[in-house]
N, C-alpha and C positions, 0 to 999 in steps of 0.2 A: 435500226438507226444507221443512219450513210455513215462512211467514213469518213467524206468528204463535211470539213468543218469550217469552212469557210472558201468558199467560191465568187469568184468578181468575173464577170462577162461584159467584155465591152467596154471597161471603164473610160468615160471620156470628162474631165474636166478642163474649163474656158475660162480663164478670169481676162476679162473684157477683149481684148482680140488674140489672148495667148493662148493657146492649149497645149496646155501643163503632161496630161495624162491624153494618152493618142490610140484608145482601143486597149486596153488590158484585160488580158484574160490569164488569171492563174488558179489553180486549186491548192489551201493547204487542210493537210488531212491530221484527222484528230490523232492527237496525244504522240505527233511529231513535233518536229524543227523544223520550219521552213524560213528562210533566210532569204531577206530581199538584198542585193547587193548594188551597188551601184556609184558612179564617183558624183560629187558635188551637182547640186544641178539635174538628178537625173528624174526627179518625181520622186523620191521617199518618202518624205516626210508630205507630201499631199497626199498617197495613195494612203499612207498610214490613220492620216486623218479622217478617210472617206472608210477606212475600214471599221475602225472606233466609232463609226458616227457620228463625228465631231463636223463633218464636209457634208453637203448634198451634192453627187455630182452633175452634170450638163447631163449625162446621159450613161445609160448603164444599169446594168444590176448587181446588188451587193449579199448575197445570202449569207447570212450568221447559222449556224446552225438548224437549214435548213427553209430559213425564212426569209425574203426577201427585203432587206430595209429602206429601200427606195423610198418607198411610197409612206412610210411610217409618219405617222405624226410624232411631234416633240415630246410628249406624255411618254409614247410607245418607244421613243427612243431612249428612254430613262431606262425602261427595262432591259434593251439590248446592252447598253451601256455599262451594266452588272456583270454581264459576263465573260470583263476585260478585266485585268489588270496592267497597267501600263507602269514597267520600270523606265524612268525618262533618262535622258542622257547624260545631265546634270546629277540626279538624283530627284532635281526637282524639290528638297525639304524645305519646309518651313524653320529661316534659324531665328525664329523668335521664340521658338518653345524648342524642348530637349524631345531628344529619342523619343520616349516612351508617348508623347502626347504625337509626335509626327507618326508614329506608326496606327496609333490609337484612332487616329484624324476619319477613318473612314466607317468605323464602327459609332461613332460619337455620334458622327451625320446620320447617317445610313441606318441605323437600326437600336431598337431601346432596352436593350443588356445593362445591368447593373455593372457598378464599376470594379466588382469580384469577379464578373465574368471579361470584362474587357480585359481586366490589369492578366488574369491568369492567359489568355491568347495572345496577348504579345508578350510575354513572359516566356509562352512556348513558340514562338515564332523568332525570337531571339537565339533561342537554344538550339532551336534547329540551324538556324543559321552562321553558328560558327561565334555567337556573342556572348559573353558575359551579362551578366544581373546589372553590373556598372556603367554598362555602355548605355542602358535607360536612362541614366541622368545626365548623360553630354548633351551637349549642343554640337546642329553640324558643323561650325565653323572646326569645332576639338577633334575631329571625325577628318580618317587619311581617304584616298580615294575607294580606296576598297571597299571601306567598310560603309561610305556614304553608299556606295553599292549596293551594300549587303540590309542597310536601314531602306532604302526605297523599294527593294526586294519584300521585306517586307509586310511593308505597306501595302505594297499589291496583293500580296496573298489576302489580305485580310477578312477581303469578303470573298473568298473560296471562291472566284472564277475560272471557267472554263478553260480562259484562253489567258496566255500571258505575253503583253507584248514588250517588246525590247527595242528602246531609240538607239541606235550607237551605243550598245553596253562598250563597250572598249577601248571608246573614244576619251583621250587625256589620261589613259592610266598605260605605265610600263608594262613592257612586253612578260613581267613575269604574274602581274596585275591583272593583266588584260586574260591570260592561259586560268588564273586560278576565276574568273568571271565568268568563260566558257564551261570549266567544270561544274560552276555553280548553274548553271543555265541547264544542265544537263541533271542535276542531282534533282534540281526541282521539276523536271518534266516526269520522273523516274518517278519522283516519291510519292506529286500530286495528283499523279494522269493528267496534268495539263496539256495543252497543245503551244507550242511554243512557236512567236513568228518576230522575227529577227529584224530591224532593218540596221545595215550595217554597210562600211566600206572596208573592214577588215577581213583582206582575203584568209590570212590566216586564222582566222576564227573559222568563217563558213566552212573549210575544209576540217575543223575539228567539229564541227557541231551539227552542223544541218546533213538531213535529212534528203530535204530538198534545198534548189540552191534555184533564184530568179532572179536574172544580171538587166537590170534596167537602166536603158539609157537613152536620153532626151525622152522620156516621158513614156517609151515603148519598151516591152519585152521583146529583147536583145535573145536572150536564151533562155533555157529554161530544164530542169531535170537533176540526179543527184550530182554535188561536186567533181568528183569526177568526170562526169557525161559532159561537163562543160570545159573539162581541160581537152579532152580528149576527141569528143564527137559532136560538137556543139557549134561548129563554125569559126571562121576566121575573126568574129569581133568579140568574142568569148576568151577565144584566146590572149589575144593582145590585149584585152585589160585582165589577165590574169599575169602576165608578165611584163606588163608595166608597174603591178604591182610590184615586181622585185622579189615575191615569196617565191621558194621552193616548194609549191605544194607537194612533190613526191615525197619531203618528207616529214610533213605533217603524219602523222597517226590521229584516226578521230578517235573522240573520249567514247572510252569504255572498248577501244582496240576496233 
């Protein structure tokens, strides 16, 4: 089995005379952190979309796990689509129903488990997570940033995917919010074997988390390699959006030292 767990060549997407995505090519490899970076504007959230399958792009190819989804029909893309889970930016919940039914949301759909077997895996997916038995019965609105966090977290696991992707996890939460969100991003690569892929504009996360680090801008990979490699060897446009960000990466420590 490759390493490599997700590979894009080429990527080019065009929505009517714009082209969004201008030639991308990156590899993230299984059961890392690979973190797309980039400021407003840069293609994230489209390439994110074409990786999930949610996009078809103008041109390019997309391999998930060794397979190429390009050419897939919408049937076949159900099945790739299994083996994402996407924590969204927001959290993404549903606040018409409490905790336990938003987490529950994808086993209910998804697959025909009696409600002893659903109620006990988010029950344990709770516990892992840093929750209480009581926090089943909130609603998100009762729910602080973190913890809507930690309830979309997971929801994603639910159906035991592969790959876990990340919109802006650290986006709208304080700096000491956003530090305990990375470690969580780290405990579940650790605990699941997933592969974790990032997209973010928080420099100081990438430097505590990834693995790998992909600095996209206006639609192109700009750099590419581990954080460091981009403060340091990566080029003059690597640089300057590292220190426009204002972080001191030197003194970042990544998690787990």
């Amino acid at each position: 089995m490759s390493d490599d767990i997700v590979v894009v060549k080429n990527l080019r997407k065009q929505f009517g005379t714009q082209e969004v995505l201008k030639g991308i090519d990156f590899v993230a490899r299984r059961n890392e952190t690979t973190v797309i970076i980039g400021g407003s504007g840069a293609g994230k959230t489209t390439l994110l979309r074409h990786i999930v399958a949610l996009e078809k792009p103008t041109s390019g190819e997309i391999y998930i796990d060794g397979q190429n989804i390009v050419p897939l029909s919408e049937r076949q893309l159900n099945d790739i689509r299994r083996k994402f889970g996407v924590v969204y930016q927001y959290a993404a919940l549903l606040d018409s129903i409490n905790v336990f039914d938003n987490i529950a949301f994808p086993l209910v759909e998804h697959t025909k488990l009696k409600k002893s077997e659903i109620r006990d895996r988010v029950m344990e997916k709770l516990h892992i997570l840093g929750l209480d038995a009581s926090a089943a019965k909130k609603f998100p609105a009762e729910l602080s940033g973190g913890m809507r966090k930690r309830v979309g977290l997971a929801r994603a696991l639910m159906l035991e995917p592969k790959i876990l992707v990340y919109d802006e996890p650290t986006s709208g939460l304080d700096p000491l919010t956003s530090r305990l969100v990375d470690d969580l991003i780290e405990q579940m690569r650790e605990r699941f074997g997933v592969t974790s892929i990032v997209i973010s504009h928080d420099i100081a996360s990438c430097f505590r988390i990834a693995h790998k680090a992909v600095l996209l801008i206006n639609g192109q990979v700009a750099a590419c390699g581990s954080p460091r490699e981009l403060a340091t060897n990566a080029g003059e446009v690597a640089r300057e959006f590292i220190e426009k960000s204002g972080v001191n990466v030197n003194g970042i420590t990544p998690v787990g030292g």
